[in-house]
C-alpha positions in Angstrom: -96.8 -63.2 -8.9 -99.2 -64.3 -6.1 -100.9 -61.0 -5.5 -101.0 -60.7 -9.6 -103.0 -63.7 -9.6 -105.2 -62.5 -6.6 -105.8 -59.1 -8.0 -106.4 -60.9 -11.9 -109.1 -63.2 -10.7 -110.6 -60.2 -8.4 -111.2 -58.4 -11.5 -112.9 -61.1 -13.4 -115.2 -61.1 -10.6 -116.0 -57.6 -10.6 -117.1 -57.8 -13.9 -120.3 -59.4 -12.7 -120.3 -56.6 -10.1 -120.8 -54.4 -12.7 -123.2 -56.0 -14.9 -125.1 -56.5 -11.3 -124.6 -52.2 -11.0 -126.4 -51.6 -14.5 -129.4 -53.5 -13.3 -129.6 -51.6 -9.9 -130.2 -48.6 -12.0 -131.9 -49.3 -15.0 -135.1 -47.8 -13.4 -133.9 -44.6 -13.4 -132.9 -44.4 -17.1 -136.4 -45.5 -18.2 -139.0 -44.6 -15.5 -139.7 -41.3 -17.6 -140.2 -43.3 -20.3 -142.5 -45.7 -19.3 -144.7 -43.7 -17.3 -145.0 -41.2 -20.6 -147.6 -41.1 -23.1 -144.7 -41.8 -25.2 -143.6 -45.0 -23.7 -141.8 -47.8 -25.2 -144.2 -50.6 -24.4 -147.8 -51.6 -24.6 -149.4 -49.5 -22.9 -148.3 -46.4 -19.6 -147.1 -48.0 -16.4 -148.9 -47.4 -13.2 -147.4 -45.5 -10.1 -147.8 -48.8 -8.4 -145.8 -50.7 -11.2 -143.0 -48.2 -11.5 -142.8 -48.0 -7.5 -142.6 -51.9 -8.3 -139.5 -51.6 -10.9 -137.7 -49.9 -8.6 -137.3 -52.6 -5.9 -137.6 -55.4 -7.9 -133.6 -56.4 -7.8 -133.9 -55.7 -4.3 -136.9 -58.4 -4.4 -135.3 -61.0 -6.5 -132.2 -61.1 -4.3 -134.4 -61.7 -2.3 -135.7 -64.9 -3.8 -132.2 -65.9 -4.3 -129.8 -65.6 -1.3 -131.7 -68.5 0.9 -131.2 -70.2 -2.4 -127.2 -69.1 -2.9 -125.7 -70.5 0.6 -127.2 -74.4 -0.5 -126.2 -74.1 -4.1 -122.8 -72.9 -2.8 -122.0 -76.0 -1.1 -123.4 -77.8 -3.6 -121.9 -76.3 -6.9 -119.1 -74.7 -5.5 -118.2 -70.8 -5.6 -117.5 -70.8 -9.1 -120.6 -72.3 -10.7 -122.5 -70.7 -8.6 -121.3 -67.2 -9.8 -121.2 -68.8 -13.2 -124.9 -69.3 -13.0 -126.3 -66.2 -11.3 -124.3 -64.4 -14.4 -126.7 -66.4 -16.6 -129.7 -65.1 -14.7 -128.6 -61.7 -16.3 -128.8 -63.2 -19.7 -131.9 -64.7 -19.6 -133.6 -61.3 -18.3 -131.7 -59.2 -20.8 -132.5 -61.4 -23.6 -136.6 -61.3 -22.6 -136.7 -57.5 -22.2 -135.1 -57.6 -25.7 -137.5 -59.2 -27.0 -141.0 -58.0 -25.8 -142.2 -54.4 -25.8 -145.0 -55.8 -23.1 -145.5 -53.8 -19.5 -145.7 -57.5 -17.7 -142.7 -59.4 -20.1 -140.5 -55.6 -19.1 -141.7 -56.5 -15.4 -140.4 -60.4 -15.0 -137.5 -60.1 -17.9 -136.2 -57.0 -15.2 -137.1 -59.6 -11.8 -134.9 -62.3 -13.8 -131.7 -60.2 -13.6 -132.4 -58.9 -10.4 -132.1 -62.4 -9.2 -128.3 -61.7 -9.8 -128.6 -59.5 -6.9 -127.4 -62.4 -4.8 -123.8 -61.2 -6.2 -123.7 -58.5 -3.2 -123.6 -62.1 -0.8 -121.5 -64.4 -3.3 -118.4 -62.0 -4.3 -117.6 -61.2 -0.9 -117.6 -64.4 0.3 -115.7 -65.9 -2.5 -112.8 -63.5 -2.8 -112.5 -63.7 1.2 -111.7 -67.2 1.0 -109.1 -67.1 -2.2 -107.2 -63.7 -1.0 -105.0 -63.6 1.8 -105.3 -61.3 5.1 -103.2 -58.4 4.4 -104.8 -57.4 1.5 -108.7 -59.3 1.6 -110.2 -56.2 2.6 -108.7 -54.2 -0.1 -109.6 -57.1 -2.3 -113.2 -57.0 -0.8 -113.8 -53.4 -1.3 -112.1 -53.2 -4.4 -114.8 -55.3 -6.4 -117.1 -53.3 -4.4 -115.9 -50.5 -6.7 -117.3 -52.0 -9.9 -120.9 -51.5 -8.7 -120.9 -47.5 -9.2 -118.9 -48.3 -12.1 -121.7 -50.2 -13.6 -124.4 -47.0 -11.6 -122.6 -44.2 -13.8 -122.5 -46.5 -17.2 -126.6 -47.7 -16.8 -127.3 -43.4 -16.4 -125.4 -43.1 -19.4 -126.9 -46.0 -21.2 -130.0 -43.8 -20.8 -129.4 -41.0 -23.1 -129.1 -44.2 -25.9 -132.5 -44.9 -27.8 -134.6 -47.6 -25.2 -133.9 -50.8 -27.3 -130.1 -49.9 -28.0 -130.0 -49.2 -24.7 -130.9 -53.0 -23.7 -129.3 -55.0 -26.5 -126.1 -53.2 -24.8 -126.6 -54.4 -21.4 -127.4 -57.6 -22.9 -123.7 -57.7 -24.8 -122.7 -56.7 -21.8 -123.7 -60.2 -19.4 -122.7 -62.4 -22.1 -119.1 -61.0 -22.3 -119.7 -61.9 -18.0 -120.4 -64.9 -18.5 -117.4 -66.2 -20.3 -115.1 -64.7 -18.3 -116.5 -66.6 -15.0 -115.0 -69.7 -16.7 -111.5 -68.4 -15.9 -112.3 -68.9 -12.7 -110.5 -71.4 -10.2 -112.8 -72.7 -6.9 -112.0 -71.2 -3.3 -109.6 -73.2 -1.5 -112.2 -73.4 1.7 -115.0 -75.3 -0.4 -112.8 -77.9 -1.5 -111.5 -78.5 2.3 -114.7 -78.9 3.0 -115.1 -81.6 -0.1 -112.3 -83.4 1.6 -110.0 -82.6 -1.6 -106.9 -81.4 0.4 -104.9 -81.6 -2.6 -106.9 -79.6 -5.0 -107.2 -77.1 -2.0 -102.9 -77.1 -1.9 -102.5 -76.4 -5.7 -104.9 -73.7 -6.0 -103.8 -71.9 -2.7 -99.9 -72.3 -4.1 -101.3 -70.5 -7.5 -102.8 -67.4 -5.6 -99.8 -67.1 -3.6 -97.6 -67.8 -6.7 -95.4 -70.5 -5.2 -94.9 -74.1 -5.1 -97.2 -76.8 -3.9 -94.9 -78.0 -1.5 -94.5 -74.8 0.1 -94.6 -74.1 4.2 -96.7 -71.4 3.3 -99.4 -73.4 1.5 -98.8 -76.2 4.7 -99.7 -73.1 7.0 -103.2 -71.9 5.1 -104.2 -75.2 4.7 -103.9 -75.4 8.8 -105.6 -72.6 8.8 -108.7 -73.5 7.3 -108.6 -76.8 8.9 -108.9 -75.1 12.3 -111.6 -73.2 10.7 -113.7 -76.2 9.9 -113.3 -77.4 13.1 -114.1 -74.7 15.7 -113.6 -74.4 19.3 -116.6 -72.9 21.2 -116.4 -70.3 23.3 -117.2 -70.9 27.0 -118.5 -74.2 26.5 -115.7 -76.4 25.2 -114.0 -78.5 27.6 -110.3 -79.3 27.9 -110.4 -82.5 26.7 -111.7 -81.3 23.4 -109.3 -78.7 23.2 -106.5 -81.7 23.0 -108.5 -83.4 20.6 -107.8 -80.5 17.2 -109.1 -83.4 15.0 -112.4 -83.7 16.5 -115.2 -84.4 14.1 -118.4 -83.6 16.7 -118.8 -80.2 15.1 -119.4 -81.2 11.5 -122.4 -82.6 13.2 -124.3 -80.0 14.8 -126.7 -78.4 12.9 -127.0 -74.6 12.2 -129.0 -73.9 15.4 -126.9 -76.5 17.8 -124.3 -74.4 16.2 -125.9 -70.7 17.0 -126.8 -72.1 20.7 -123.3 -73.7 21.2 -121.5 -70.8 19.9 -121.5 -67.2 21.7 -119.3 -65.5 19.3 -121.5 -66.2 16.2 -124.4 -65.2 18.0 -122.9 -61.7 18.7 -121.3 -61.4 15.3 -124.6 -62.6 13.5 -126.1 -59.1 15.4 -123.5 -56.5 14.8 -123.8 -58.0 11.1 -127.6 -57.1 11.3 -126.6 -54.0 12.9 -124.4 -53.2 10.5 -126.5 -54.0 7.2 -129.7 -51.3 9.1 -126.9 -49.1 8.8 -126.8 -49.5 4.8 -130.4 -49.8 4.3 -131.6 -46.7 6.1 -128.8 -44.5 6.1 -130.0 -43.9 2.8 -128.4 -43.7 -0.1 -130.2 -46.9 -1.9 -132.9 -44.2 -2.4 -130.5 -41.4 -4.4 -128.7 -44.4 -6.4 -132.6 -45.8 -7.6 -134.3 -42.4 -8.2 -131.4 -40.9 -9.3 -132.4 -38.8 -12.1 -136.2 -37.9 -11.0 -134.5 -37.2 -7.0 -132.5 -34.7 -9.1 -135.2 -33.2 -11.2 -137.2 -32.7 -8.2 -134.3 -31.3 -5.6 -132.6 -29.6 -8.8 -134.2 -28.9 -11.4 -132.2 -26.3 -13.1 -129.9 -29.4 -13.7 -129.2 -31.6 -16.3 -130.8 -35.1 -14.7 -128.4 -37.2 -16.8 -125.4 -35.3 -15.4 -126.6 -34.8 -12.2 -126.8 -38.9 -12.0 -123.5 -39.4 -13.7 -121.6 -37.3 -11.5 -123.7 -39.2 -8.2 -121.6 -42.4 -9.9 -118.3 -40.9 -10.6 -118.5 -39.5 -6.5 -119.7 -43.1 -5.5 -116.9 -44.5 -7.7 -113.6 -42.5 -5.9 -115.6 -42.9 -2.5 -115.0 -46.4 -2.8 -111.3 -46.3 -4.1 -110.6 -44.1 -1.4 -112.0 -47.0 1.3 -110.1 -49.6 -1.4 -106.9 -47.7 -0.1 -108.4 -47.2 3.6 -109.9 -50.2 4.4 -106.3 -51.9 5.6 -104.3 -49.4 6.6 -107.0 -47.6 8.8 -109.3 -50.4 9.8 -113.0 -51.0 9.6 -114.5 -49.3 12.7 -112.9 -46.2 12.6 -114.4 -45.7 8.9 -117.8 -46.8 10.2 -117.3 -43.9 12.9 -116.2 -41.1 11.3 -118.1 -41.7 7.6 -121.6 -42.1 9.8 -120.6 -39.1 11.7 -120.0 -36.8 8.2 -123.3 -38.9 6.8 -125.2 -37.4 9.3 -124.1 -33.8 9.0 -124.8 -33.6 5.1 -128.0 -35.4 6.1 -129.4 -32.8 8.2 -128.0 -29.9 5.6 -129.4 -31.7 2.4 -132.9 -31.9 4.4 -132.8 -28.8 5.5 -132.0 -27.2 1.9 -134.7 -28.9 0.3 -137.3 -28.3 3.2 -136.5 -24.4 3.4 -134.2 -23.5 -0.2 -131.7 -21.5 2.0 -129.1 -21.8 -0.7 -129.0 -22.2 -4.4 -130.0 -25.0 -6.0 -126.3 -26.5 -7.1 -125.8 -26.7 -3.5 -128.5 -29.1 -2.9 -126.5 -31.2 -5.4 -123.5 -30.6 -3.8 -124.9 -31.9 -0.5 -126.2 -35.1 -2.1 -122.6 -35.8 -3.8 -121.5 -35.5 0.0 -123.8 -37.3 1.9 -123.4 -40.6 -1.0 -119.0 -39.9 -0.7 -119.7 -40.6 3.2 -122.1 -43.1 3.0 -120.1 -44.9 0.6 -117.0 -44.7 2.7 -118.9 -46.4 5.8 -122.2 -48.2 5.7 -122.2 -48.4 2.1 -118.9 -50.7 2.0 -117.9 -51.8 5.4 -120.8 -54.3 6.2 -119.7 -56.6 3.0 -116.3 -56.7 3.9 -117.3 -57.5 7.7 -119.7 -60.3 6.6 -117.1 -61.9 4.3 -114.6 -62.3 7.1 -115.6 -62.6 10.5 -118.0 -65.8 10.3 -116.5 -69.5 10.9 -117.2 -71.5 8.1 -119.9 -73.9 9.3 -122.3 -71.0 10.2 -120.8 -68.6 7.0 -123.6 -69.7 4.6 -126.6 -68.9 7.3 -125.3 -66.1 8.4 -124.4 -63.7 5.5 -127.5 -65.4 3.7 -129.9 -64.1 7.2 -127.8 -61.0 6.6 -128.0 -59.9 3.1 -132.1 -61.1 3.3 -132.6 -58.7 6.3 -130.5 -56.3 3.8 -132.7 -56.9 0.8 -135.9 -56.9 2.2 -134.8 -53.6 4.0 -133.5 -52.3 0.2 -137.1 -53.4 -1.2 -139.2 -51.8 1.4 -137.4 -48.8 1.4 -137.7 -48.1 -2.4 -141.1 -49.3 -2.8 -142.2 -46.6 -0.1 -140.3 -43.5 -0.7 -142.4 -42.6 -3.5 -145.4 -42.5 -1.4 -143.9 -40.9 1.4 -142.3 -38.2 -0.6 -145.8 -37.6 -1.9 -147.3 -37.4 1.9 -144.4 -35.2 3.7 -142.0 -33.8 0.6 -138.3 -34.8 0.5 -136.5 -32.6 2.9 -138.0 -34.5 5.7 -136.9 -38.1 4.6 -133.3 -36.9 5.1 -133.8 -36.1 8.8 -134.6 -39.6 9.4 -131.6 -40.8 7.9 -129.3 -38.6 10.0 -130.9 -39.9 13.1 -130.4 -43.8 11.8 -126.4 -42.3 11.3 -126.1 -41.0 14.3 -127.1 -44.5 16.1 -124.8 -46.0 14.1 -122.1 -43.8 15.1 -122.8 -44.4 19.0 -122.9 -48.5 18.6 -119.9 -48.9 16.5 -117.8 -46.6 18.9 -119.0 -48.8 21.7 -119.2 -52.1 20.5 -117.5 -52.8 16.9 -114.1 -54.4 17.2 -111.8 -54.2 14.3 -111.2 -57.1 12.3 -108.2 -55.7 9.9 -106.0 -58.3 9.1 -107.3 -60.8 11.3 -107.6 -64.8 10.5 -111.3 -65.9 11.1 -110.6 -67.9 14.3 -108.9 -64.6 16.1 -112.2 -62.2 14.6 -114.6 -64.8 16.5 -112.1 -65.0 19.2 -112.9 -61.1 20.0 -116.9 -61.7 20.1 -115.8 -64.4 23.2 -116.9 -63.4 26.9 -114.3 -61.4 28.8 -114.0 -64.9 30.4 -113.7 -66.8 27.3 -111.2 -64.4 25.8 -108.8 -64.8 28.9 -108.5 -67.9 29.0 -104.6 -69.5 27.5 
């Protein structure tokens, strides 16, 4: 009954995700469009404006996530999410409604600013699901987003206006189903509302109230709240578990004080460089004109649908992984195959050593791998391994490093395609796997099934980590 509940409210979630996958590739169904003589709206887009659509989701999330962490703690998890699925509404409902280059331009920026969902769903179904499933649970809603990829390329063979009163439909139905809803059981500890915390922890475990179990989790985020710092915290403190000194500090006293946030704040930021220029933001974007150009004796609409439908079992297949194998050895081994179909997809667009339906093949390779590693793990990592004083700051520094990486990729591929051709672009992102293949062997430690105190515990000193 507990894990019913769990997997029930994971799925109502996800929902979002995919509304929030649509929008990521909405460019790609109309960029032909709107650059044509024929277009849609006023007038023909400029390369500068449709290099512009491209990475504008990247650039409202942007504008969001410092925004998200604040309005988290204020709101709560679940009107928060309630309101960045309005975001989508509003957007929708403007590009509805004008045919205008500019109105297409900020209606589009407007959902973008749901972008923020890759930081809130993570981090809210971390703190409702418990630790021998949340990384199936964190993954799995992960899924939703290529679900929502391979229905926006479809979308595109509807008629341009169709297409959009569709995706509108679509965020409304989101929106009501964020009411069913319940708030994480960590935000209302931090409220002070113990008892609230209690009854909804006992309904996502499916048991009583007055159950040990809930007793135990509610311990467990206590100690959560109330950190003890590596290296630095005496003895005396250490007898002291009800200490309040720590809900004092602020963010930075926190950083300076705290050793293991500091290193898990970097392999987070090692880990999101990973996702941005490994690649693969660049084939889910330019999906059907990347196809067009690397094979053009292919359908562009199938050629994108089938990118979504590989993206979509690549991330059931790290759904099932993701717990039973653990996170590092997927970051490994997927960066390791990334790179490999990296250097062959560059190499077979540079030089055409092999039909063209194996340049598609490579591509369906190199996004299965990607998806498997940098294009999944780094969420689940950020939702887990951060204490819950620092969590806001630092998947909020994260996902903006992420973003702004996401934006300035897009927004300069065109141009650099344009300078040095395709083939080359790929080499670059086989080095950037490689890298990631030599730090995670040497310094990523697994976090599978671990509480948040005994993650942080493994980013201690040697010292630190020895000590009873």
């Amino acid at each position: 009954m507990g894990i019913r509940n769990q997997v029930f409210a994971c799925c109502v979630v996800s929902y979002l995700c995919f509304s929030t996958g649509i929008i990521s590739c909405w460019p790609s169904s109309v960029i032909k469009v709107f650059s044509s003589e024929n277009t849609t709206l006023n007038r023909v887009m400029t390369k500068t404006e449709i290099s512009l659509l491209g990475g504008l989701p990247s650039f409202g999330a942007l504008c969001t996530i410092p925004l998200t962490g604040k309005v988290f703690d204020t709101l709560g998890r679940k009107y928060t999410i309630l309101m960045i699925s309005l975001l989508q509404v509003i957007g929708w409902s403007m590009v509805c409604t004008f045919d205008y280059v500019l109105s297409t331009l900020i209606g589009f920026f407007i959902t973008g600013l749901s972008s923020c969902i890759y930081l809130s769903v993570p981090v809210y179904v971390g703190e409702f699901c418990q630790e021998s499933i949340r990384g199936t649970m964190t993954s799995g809603v992960l899924v939703l987003f290529p679900v929502g990829w391979m229905f926006s390329y479809l979308l595109g063979m509807l008629e341009y206006h169709t297409m959009n009163y569709v995706c509108l439909t679509i965020s409304i139905v989101g929106t009501l189903l964020m009411f069913y809803l319940r708030e994480s059981p960590l935000y209302l500890m931090k409220k002070g509302l113990e008892k609230e915390a209690a009854q909804v922890i006992a309904y996502y475990r499916g048991i009583k109230v007055t159950n040990e179990k809930v007793h135990r989790e509610i311990e467990n985020i206590q100690r959560a709240l109330n950190p003890m710092f590596d290296d630095v915290t005496s003895e005396t403190e250490k007898l002291q578990p009800n200490n309040k000194e720590n809900k004092s500090l602020s963010t930075w006293q926190f950083l300076k004080k705290s050793r293991s946030t500091r290193r898990a704040l970097l392999l987070s930021l090692v880990l999101y460089t990973a996702a941005i220029f490994q690649g693969q933001i660049v084939v889910q974007v330019y999906a059907e004109p990347l196809f067009s150009l690397a094979v053009p004796s292919m359908s562009t609409t199938l050629s994108s649908v089938l990118f979504a439908v590989v993206n979509i079992f690549a991330a059931l297949f790290v759904v099932y992984l993701v717990d039973s194998s653990g996170r590092r050895p997927l970051m490994i081994y997927s960066s390791i195959c990334t790179a490999v179909f990296a250097v062959a997809l560059g190499s077979q667009i540079q030089f055409s050593w092999a039909p063209n339906w194996v340049t598609a093949v490579f591509i369906y390779f190199f996004c299965f791998t990607y998806t498997t590693g940098a294009g999944t793990i780094p969420f689940t990592m950020s939702a887990e391994m951060f204490l819950p004083d620092i969590k806001n700051f630092a998947t909020i520094v994260s996902f903006e490093y992420l973003f702004l990486g996401f934006f300035f990729v897009l927004f300069v591929y065109n141009p650099i395609v344009a300078a040095v051709g395709l083939g080359p672009i790929f080499y670059v992102f086989a080095g950037v796997c490689v890298l990631t293949t030599i730090f995670c062997f040497f310094l990523m430690p697994e976090t599978k099934g671990l509480t948040v105190d005994v993650i942080q515990h493994q980013f201690c000193s040697p010292k630190a980590q020895n000590r009873p």
